[in-house]
ZAMARGU-4260 file (C-alpha; in steps of 0.2 Angstrom, whole numbers, plus 5000, padded with zeros to 4 digits):
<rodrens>
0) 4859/5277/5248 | 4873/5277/5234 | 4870/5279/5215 | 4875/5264/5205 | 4887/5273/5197
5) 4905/5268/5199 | 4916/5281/5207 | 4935/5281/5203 | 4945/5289/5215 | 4958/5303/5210
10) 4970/5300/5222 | 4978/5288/5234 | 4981/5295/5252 | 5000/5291/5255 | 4996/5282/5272
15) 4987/5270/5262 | 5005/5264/5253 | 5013/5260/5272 | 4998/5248/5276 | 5005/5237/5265
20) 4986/5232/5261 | 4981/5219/5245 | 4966/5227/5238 | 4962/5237/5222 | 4972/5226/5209
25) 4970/5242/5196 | 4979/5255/5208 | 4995/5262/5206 | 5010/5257/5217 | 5021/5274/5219
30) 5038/5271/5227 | 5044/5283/5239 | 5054/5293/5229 | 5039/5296/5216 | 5052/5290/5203
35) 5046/5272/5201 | 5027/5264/5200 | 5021/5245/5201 | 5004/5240/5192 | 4997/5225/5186
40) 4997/5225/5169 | 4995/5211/5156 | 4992/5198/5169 | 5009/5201/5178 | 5016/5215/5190
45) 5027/5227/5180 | 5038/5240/5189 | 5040/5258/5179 | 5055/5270/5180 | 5043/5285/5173
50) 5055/5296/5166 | 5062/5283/5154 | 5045/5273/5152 | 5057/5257/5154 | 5048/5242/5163
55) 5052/5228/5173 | 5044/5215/5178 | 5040/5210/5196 | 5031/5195/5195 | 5028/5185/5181
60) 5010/5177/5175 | 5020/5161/5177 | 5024/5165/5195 | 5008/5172/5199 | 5001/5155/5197
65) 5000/5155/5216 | 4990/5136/5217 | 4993/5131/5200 | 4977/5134/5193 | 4981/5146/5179
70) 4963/5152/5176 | 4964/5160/5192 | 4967/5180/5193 | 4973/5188/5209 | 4960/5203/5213
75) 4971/5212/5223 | 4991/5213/5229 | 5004/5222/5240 | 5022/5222/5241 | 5032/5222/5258
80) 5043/5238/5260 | 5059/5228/5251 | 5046/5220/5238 | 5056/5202/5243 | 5039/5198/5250
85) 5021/5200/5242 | 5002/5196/5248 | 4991/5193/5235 | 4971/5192/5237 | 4961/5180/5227
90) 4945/5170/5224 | 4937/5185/5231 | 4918/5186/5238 | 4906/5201/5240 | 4904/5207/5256
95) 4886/5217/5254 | 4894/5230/5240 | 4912/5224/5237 | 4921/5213/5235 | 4932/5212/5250
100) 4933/5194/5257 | 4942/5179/5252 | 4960/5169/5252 | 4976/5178/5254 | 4993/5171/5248
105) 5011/5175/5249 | 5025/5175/5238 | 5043/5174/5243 | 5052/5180/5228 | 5069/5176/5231
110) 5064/5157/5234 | 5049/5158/5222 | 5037/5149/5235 | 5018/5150/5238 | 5012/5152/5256
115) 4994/5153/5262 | 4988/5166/5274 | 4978/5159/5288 | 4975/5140/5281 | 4965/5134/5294
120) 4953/5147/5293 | 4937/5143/5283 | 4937/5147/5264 | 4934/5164/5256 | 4934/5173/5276
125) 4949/5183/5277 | 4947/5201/5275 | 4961/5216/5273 | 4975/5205/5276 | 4991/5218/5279
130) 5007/5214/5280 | 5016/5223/5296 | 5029/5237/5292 | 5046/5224/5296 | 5036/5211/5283
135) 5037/5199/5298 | 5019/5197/5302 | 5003/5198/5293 | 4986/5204/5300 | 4968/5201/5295
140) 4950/5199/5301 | 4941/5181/5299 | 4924/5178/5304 | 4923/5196/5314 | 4939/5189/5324
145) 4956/5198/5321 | 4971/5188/5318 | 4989/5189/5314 | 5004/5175/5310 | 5019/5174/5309
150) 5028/5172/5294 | 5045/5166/5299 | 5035/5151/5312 | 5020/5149/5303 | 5010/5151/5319
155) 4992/5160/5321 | 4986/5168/5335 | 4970/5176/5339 | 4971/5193/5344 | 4950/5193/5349
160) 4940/5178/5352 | 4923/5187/5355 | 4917/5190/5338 | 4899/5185/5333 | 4887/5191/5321
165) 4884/5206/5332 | 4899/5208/5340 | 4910/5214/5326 | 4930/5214/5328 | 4939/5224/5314
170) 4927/5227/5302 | 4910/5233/5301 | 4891/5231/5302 | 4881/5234/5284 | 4878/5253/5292
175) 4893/5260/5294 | 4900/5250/5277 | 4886/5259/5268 | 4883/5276/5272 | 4901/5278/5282
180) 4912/5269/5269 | 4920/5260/5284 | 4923/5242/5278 | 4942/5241/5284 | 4942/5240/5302
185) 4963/5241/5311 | 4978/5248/5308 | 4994/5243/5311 | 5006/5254/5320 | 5022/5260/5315
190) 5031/5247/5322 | 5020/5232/5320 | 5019/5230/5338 | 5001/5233/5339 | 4985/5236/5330
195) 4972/5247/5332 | 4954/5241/5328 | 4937/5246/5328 | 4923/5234/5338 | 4905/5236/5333
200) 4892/5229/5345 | 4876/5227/5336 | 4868/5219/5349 | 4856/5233/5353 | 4852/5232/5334
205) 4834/5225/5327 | 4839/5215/5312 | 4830/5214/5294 | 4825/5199/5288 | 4827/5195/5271
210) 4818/5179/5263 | 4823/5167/5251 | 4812/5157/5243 | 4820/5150/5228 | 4837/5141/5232
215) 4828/5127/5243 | 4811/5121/5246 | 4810/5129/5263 | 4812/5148/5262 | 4828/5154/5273
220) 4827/5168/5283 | 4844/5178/5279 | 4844/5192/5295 | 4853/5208/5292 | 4859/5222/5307
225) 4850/5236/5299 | 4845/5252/5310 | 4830/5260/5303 | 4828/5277/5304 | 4824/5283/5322
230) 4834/5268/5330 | 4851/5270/5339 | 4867/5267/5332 | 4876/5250/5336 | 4888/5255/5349
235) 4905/5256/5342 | 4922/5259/5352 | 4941/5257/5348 | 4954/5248/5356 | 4971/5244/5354
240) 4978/5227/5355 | 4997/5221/5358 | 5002/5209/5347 | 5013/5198/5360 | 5001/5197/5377
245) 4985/5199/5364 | 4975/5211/5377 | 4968/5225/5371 | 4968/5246/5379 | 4951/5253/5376
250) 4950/5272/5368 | 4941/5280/5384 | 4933/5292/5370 | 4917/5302/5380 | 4898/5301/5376
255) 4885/5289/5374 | 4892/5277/5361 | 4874/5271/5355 | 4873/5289/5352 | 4888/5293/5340
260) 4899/5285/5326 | 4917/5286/5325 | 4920/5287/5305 | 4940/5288/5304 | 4952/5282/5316
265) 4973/5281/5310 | 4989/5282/5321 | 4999/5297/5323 | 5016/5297/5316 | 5024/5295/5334
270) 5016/5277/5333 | 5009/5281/5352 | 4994/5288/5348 | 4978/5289/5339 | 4968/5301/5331
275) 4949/5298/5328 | 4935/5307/5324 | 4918/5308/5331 | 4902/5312/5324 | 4886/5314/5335
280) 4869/5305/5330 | 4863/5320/5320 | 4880/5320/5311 | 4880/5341/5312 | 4894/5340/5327
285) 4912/5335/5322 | 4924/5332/5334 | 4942/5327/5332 | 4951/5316/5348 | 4969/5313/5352
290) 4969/5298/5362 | 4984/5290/5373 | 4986/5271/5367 | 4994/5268/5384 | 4981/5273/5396
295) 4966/5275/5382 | 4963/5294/5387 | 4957/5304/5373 | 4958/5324/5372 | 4947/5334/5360
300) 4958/5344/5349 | 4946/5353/5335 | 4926/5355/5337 | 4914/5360/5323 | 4896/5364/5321
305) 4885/5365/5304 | 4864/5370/5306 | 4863/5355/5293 | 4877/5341/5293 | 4894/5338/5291
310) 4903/5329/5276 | 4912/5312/5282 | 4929/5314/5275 | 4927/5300/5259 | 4911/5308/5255
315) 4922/5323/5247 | 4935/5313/5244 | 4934/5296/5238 | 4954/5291/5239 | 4950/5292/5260
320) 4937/5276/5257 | 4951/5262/5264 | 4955/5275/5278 | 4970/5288/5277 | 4975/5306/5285
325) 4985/5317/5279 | 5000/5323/5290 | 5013/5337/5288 | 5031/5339/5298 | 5031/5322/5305
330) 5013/5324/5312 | 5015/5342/5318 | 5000/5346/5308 | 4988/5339/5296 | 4973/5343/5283
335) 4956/5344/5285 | 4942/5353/5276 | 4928/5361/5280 | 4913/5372/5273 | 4912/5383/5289
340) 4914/5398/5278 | 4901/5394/5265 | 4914/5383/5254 | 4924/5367/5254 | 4940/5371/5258
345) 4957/5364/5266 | 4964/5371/5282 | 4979/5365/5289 | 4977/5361/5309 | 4990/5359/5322
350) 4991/5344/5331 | 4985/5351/5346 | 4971/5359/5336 | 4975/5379/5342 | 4982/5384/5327
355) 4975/5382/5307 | 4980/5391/5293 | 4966/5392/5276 | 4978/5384/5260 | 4961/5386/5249
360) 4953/5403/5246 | 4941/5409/5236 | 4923/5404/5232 | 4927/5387/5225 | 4927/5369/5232
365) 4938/5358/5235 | 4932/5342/5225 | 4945/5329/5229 | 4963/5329/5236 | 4975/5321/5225
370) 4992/5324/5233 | 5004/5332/5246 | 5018/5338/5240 | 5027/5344/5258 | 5044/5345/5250
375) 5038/5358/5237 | 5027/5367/5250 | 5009/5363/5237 | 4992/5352/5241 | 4984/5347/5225
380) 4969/5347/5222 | 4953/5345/5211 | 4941/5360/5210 | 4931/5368/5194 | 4926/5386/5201
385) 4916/5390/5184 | 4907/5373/5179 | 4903/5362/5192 | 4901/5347/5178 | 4918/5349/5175
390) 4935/5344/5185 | 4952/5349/5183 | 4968/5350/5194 | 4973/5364/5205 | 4989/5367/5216
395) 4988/5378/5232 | 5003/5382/5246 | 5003/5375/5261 | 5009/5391/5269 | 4991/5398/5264
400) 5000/5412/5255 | 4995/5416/5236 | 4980/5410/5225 | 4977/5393/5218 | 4985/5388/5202
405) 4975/5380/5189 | 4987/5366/5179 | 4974/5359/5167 | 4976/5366/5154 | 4963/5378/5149
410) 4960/5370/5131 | 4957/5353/5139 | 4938/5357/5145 | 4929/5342/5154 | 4934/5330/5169
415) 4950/5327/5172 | 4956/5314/5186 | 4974/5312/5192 | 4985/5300/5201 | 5001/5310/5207
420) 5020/5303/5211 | 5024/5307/5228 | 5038/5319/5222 | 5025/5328/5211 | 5035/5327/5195
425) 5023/5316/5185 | 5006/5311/5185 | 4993/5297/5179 | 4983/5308/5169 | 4962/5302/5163
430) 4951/5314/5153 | 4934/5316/5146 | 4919/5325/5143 | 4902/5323/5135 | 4909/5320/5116
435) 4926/5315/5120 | 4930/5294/5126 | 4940/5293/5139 | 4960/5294/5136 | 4974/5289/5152
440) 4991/5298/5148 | 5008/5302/5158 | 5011/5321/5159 | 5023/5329/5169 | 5020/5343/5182
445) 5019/5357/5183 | 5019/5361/5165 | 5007/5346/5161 | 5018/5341/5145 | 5012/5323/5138
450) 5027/5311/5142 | 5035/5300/5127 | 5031/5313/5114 | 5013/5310/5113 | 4998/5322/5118
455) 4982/5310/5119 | 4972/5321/5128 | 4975/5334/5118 | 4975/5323/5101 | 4958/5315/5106
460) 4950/5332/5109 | 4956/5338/5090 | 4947/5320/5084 | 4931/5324/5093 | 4929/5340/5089
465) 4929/5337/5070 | 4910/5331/5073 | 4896/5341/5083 | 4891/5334/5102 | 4875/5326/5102
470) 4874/5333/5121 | 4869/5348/5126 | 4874/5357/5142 | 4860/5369/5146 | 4857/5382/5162
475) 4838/5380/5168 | 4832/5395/5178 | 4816/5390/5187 | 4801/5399/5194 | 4807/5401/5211
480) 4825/5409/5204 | 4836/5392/5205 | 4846/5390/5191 | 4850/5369/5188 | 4865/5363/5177
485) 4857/5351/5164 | 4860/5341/5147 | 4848/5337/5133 | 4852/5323/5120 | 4839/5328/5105
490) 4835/5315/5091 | 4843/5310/5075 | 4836/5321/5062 | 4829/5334/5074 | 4815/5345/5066
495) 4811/5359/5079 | 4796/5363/5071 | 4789/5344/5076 | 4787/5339/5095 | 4796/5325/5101
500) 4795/5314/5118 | 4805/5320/5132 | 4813/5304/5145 | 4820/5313/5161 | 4835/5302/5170
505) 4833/5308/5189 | 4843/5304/5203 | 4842/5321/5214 | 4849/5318/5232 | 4865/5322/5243
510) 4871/5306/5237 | 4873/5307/5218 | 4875/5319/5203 | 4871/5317/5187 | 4875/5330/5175
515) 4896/5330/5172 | 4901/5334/5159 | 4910/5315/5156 | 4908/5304/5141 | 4894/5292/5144
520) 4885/5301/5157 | 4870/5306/5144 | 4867/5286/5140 | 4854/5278/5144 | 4861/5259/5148
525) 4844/5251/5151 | 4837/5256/5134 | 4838/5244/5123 | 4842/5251/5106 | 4847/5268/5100
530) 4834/5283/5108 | 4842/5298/5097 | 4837/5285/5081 | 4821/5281/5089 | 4816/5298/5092
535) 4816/5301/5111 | 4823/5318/5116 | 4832/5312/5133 | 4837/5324/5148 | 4845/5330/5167
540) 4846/5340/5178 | 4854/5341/5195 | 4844/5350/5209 | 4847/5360/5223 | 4854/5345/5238
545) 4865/5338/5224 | 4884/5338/5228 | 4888/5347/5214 | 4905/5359/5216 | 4892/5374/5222
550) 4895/5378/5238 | 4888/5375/5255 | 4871/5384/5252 | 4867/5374/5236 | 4871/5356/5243
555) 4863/5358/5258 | 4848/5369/5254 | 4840/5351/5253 | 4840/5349/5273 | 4826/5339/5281
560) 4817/5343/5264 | 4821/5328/5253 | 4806/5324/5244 | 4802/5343/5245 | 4814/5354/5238
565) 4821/5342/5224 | 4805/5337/5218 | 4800/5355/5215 | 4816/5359/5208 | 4816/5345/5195
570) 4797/5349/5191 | 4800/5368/5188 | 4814/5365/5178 | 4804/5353/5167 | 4791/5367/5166
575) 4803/5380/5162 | 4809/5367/5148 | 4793/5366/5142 | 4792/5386/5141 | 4809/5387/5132
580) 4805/5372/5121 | 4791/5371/5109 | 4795/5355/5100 | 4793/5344/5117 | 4778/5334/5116
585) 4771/5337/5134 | 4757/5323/5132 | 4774/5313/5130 | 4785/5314/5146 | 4796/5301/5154
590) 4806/5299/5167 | 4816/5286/5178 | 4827/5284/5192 | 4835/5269/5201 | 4837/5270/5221
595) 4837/5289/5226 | 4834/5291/5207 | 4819/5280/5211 | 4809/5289/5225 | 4812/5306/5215
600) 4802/5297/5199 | 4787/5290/5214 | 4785/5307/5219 | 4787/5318/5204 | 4772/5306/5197
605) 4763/5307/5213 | 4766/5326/5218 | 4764/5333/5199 | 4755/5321/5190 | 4750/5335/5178
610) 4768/5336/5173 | 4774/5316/5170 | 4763/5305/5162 | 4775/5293/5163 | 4787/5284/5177
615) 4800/5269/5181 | 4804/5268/5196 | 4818/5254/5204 | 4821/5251/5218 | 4814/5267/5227
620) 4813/5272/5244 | 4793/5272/5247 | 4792/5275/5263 | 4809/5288/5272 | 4803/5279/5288
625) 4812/5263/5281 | 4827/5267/5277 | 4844/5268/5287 | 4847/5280/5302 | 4865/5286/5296
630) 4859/5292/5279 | 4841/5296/5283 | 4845/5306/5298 | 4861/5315/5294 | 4849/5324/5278
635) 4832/5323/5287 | 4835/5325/5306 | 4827/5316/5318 | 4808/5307/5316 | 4807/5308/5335
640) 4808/5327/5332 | 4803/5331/5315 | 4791/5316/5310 | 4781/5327/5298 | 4797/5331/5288
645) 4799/5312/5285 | 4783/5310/5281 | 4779/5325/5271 | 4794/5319/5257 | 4791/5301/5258
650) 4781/5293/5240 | 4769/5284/5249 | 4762/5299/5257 | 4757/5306/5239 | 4750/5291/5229
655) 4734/5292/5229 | 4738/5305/5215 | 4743/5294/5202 | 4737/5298/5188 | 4751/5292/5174
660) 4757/5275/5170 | 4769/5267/5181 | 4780/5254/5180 | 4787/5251/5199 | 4806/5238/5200
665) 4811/5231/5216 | 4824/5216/5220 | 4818/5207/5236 | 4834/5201/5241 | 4839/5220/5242
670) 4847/5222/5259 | 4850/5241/5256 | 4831/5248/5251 | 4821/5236/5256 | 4809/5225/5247
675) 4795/5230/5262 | 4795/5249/5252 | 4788/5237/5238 | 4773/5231/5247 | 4771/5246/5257
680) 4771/5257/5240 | 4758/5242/5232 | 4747/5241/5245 | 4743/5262/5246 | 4740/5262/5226
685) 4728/5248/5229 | 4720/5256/5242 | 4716/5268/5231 | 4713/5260/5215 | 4726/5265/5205
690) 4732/5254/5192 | 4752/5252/5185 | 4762/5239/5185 | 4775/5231/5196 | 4791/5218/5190
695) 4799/5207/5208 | 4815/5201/5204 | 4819/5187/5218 | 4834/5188/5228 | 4842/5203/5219
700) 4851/5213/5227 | 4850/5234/5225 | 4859/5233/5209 | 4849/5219/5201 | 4861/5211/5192
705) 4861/5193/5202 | 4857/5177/5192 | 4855/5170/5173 | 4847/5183/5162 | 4844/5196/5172
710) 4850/5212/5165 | 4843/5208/5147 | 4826/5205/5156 | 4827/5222/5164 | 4832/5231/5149
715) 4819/5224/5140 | 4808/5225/5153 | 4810/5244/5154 | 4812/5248/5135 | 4795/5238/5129
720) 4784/5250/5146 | 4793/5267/5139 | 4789/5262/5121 | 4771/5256/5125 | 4764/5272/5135
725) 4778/5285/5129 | 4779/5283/5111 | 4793/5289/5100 | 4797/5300/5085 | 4790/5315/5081
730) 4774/5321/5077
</rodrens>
C-alpha cells in the first residue's frame, strides 16, 4: 500500500549500467571510469567530461526524431557498451503504477538510421527491452512472452510461447509489481548467451473484477489477479533459457512455491550462476540460494530469522527497484544488510555465505546505499544517526575497520541525496529542508567542494535563512512514553493568546513517512488556497511502525497491530498537543489521509471520536481482510492464525462510533484498494445510522487523477467539507 509520494532514488546499483536497459530518461549515465556522464538534457543526449564541465553532444533533437514526428519525446534510452548503437523507449503506457510499456527503437549512430524493435509485435506491448552485452541482440517481454532479435538479420524469435494472462513470462503479476517492486522480470548473462527470467503462474489466483460502466453502454468487466489476504501466493519459479535451442533449465529452488516469493534474482559474475532470494509466506524467513544454471540445483548460502518481518531489499533502498546486487572481488563477496542486531546495517558476505564482516556499526541505519567504491576500499552510504527527518552521506570501509565518516557537511542540515561516479571523485548533489527549495550541484568527494566555483547548497541555505521557517519541527512525548518526530505550520499573524483549528496530515504505516525535514513536505496540495492565510494551524506526526531511520524496535513495534498501535500513537500525541498548546481550538480538529493515510483517518474518527471532529478519508482500506496478502501479511501475519488481529485494526470494525463529520473518497477503478472497502465501509455506517458524506470518482485509479477535471474537482471537493465543518481563523 504505497504512499502517493514520489520517491527519488539516491543511487543507481552499478549492475543496472551493464543491462543496458531504456528506462528512466532522468537518470544519470556514468561511464566506467566515473570520469564521464550521459543525460538527456535540453531535448538531446549530452555527454559530460565532469572535471572540466565540457559537453558533447551524443544525439541531437534532430536525430532523436526517431519516426519523424517531432512532437514525440523518447521516455526512456540506453547506449550499447561502444555507444555506436542506442535503444530508445517511447510512446509509453502504464502498466498498473508506471509507466513501463510501449515501442522500442534503435539508432545506429554511424549511419544515422531508425530501426524498430519487435515490428510485428502489437503497439505499445514491449517492456524492458535490453540490448545484450556484445550489442548483437536485443531482449524484451511482449504480451507476457519473452523475446529477442537479431540486430545484424532482423529476425525475432520467441524464447516462451506459453504466456497468457495467468501465465506470466518475464515480468510480473499486479502483487509482486506492488508490494515486491518486481516489475522487470530477466537478465541477460554476461555473455548474452542466455537469460534468466522469472515465470509467474497466477492460475491458482482468484481475480478482482473491476467494472466500468462509463466508456460503453454495456459495463466491461476488467479482471485483475489480485490475492487477498489469506490467499496463497501465485506460484513463481525461475528458469534459464538459451538463446539459440530456446529451451529453458528450471532453478530446482526447494519449497512449496504457492508458499513463498522470490523478490530478487541476478547472475553471478562467473556468468554460470544465479543468486536469488527466497522469502517465505509470512515474509520473517530470508533465505539466499546459489543455484547451478546447468543442472538448475540451488544451495542455500545465508538464512535469517526476524519475530516480525524482513525488509525486501528496495524497501530500504530504492536504487535496487529495477533489480541489482552488489558484488566485490569479482563475485567473491557481496553486500547485504540486515537489522539482526537491532539496526539496519551492511555486512559483507562471502559467496559461500560462511564468512561476513559488519562495514556499518553503531546505533544508526543504514538509509540507502549510494555507491561502491571497491578500489578505494569505502561503501557509501545514506544514514542521519541524530534526526531521523534528515539525510546526509556517510562513508564506511569495506574492511569493517574504523567508524563511519560523515561527508555532508555539518552546516548543510536537511536531506540530502546523491548520485556518485563509479571512481568516487564526484558526485550529483540534491538538497533541501523544510524552508530551503530544493538546489542540484556537482561537488567533489571527499571534501564535498562545489564544482565550477559555485556553492548552491551552501548559497541557497544563506538566502533562506534570511527569513524565519514557517515549519516547525517538534518532539511529542506521549502518555504511554513514545516520543513522535512532528511538524506544525501555524497561521499568518499567529496570536497565541487566540485558538485556532488544527488539520492533521496522517499517513502512519510501514509503508510511508511523512515528517522529513524536506521542502514541501508541510504543504497541503489538495487545499485549495493558502491555510497559514486562512488561519488553519496544519500538523504531523510519524508514529511508531513508520520507517523512520529509528531502529528495528521503532519500525516494527507496529507488528500485527496496525490499526492498533498507530492510532493510539497519533491520538496521544494529539492529546499531548492539546496539553502543550492552549491556543488549539479542540472543537476544531481535522484530519486526512489518502490510502494507509486513509484507514488511519476511519479509524482515529471511529476509535476516538472524542478527539477528531473532523475526517477525509481517500481511498482507505475499510476492511484489512481485503487487501493484498504480500503487504497485509508480512505486517499483520496470518488471518488463518491471528484473524482477531485483522479484525481488531480494520475501520469497519469501529464505525458505529462515529460521531464527527466525515467526508469518505474512493476511485472505483482502483485496482490497488479496492472500491468494495467503499461499499463495505457505507453499508456499516448505515447500519448504524450514521450520517457523512461519500464522493465515487468512476474509473479512477488509486491515485485519482484519471479523466478531464478531476484534480480540481477533488481539491475543491476537499477544501469547501474542511471549510464547511472545520472552520478557520481564530477566535
Amino acid at each position: 500500500m504505497r504512499r502517493l509520494i514520489v520517491l527519488i532514488a539516491t543511487a543507481i546499483p552499478l549492475f543496472l549500467a551493464s543491462m543496458l536497459q531504456a528506462q528512466r530518461l532522468n537518470s544519470i549515465r556514468w561511464s566506467d571510469d566515473g570520469n564521464t556522464m550521459v543525460e538527456y538534457k535540453k531535448e538531446q543526449i549530452v555527454q559530460t567530461d565532469i572535471a572540466s564541465g565540457k559537453e558533447t553532444v551524443l544525439v541531437s533533437a534532430d536525430q532523436l526524431k526517431y519516426n519523424g514526428a517531432s512532437s514525440t519525446l523518447p521516455d526512456g534510452y540506453a547506449f550499447s557498451k561502444d555507444q555506436g548503437k542506442m535503444l530508445l523507449f517511447a510512446n509509453s503506457a502504464r502498466v498498473w503504477r508506471y509507466n513501463t510499456r510501449g515501442d522500442y527503437w534503435l539508432l545506429d549512430r554511424k549511419s544515422g538510421n531508425w530501426k524498430q524493435i519487435g515490428k510485428s509485435r502489437p503497439a505499445q506491448t514491449l517492456m524492458f527491452a535490453k540490448l545484450s552485452p556484445d550489442g548483437s541482440k536485443v531482449a524484451y517481454v511482449s504480451e507476457r512472452n519473452l523475446y529477442v532479435e537479431d540486430l545484424n538479420t532482423g529476425v525475432e524469435k520467441a524464447l516462451t510461447k506459453d504466456g497468457t494472462r495467468k501465465l506470466i513470462n518475464g515480468t510480473f503479476d499486479w502483487v509482486y509489481e506492488e508490494e515486491l517492486d518486481c516489475r522487470d522480470g530477466f537478465r541477460w548473462n554476461p555473455d548474452g548467451s542466455s537469460i534468466a527470467y522469472w515465470q509467474v503462474d497466477a492460475e491458482g489466483t482468484p481475480d478482482y473484477h473491476m467494472i466500468d460502466y462509463t466508456d460503453s453502454i454495456y459495463p466491461k468487466v476488467i479482471p485483475v489477479e489480485y490475492p487477498k489476504v489469506g490467499q496463497s501466493p501465485s506460484s513463481v519459479r525461475i528458469g534459464v533459457v538459451d538463446i539459440s535451442s530456446a529451451k529453458t533449465q528450471w532453478m530446482q529452488i526447494p519449497g512449496d512455491a504457492r508458499q513463498h516469493y522470490l523478490p530478487r534474482m541476478e547472475w553471478k559474475p562467473d556468468g554460470k550462476s544465479l543468486i536469488v532470494q527466497q522469502l517465505n509466506r509470512k515474509q520473517n524467513e530470508s533465505s539466499i540460494f546459489s543455484c547451478s544454471v546447468p543442472d538448475g540445483s540451488a544451495k542455500q548460502i545465508y538464512f535469517e530469522k526476524d519475530e516480525a518481518w524482513i525488509d525486501f531489499m528496495s524497501s530500504w533502498d530504492r536504487g535496487y527497484s529495477y533489480g541489482g546486487w552488489d558484488w566485490l572481488a569479482n563475485g567473491e563477496s557481496f553486500l547485504w544488510a540486515s537489522e539482526k542486531d537491532g539496526w539496519r546495517h551492511l555486512y559483507k558476505v562471502s559467496a559461500d555465505g560462511k564468512k561476513e564482516v559488519l562495514i556499518t556499526n553503531g546505533n544508526y541505519d543504514v538509509m540507502q546505499v549510494v555507491q561502491v567504491d571497491e578500489k578505494g576500499g569505502f561503501v557509501y552510504f545514506a544514514a542521519s544517526p541524530e534526526n531521523a527527518t534528515q539525510e546526509y552521506l556517510f562513508r564506511a570501509r569495506l574492511d569493517g575497520k574504523g567508524n563511519a565518516e560523515r561527508l555532508t557537511p555539518a552546516t548543510q542540515p536537511g536531506s540530502h541525496n546523491y548520485d556518485i561516479s563509479p571512481n568516487a571523485k564526484f558526485a550529483k548533489h540534491g538538497f533541501s529542508n523544510a524552508s530551503t527549495p530544493p538546489v542540484t550541484e556537482w561537488v567533489t568527494l571527499p571534501d564535498h567542494k562545489g564544482m565550477y566555483g559555485k556553492e548552491l547548497a551552501r548559497d541557497a541555505i544563506a538566502k533562506s535563512s534570511a527569513s524565519p521557517s514557517k515549519v516547525e519541527f517538534l518532539k511529542v512525548k506521549t502518555v504511554d512514553g513514545t516520543e513522535m518526530d512532528g511538524w506544525m505550520v501555524k497561521p499568518k499573524n499567529f496570536d497565541p493568546s487566540k485558538k485556532y483549528p488544527i488539520v492533521f496530515y496522517v499517513y502512519s504505516e510501514p509503508a510511508g513517512q511523512t515528517v522529513k525535514d524536506v521542502y514541501g513536505m508541510a504543504e497541503d496540495r489538495l487545499y485549495r488556497g493558502d491555510m497559514r492565510e486562512d488561519g488553519y494551524i496544519y500538523a504531523s506526526m510519524d508514529n511508531r511502525g513508520t520507517p523512520a531511520a529509528k531502529g528495528r524496535a521503532w519500525r516494527k513495534a507496529i507488528y500485527r497491530k496496525i490499526g492498533n498501535v498507530n492510532i493510539r500513537d497519533q491520538a496521544m500525541g494529539a492529546k499531548e498537543l492539546f496539553g502543550r498548546m492552549p491556543f488549539i481550538d479542540t472543537s476544531r480538529v481535522a484530519v486526512w489521509g489518502w490510502s494507509g493515510g486513509g484507514s488511519a483517518t476511519l479509524n482515529l474518527m471511529f476509535q476516538y471520536p472524542d478527539i477528531y471532529k473532523v475526517g477525509i478519508s481517500i481511498a482507505a482500506v475499510g476492511n484489512q481482510l481485503t487487501y493484498d496478502n504480500i503487504y497485509q501479511e508480512r505486517y499483520m501475519g496470518l488471518p488463518q492464525e491471528n484473524r482477531e488481529d485483522f479484525v481488531n485494526g480494520s475501520p469497519i470494525t469501529y464505525a458505529k462510533n462515529l460521531r464527527g463529520k466525515l467526508l469518505y473518497i474512493h476511485g472505483t477503478g482502483d485496482d490497488n484498494v479496492h472500491y468494495q472497502n467503499a461499499e463495505m465501509l457505507l453499508n456499516e455506517l448505515i447500519k448504524y445510522n450514521k450520517s457523512f458524506r461519500f464522493m465515487a470518482y468512476p474509473n479512477r485509479s488509486h491515485s485519482i487523477r484519471e479523466g478531464e477535471g478531476t484534480t480540481l474537482h477533488l481539491q475543491s471537493l476537499y477544501t469547501e467539507f474542511l471549510r464547511e465543518n472545520c472552520p478557520p481563523g481564530a477566535r
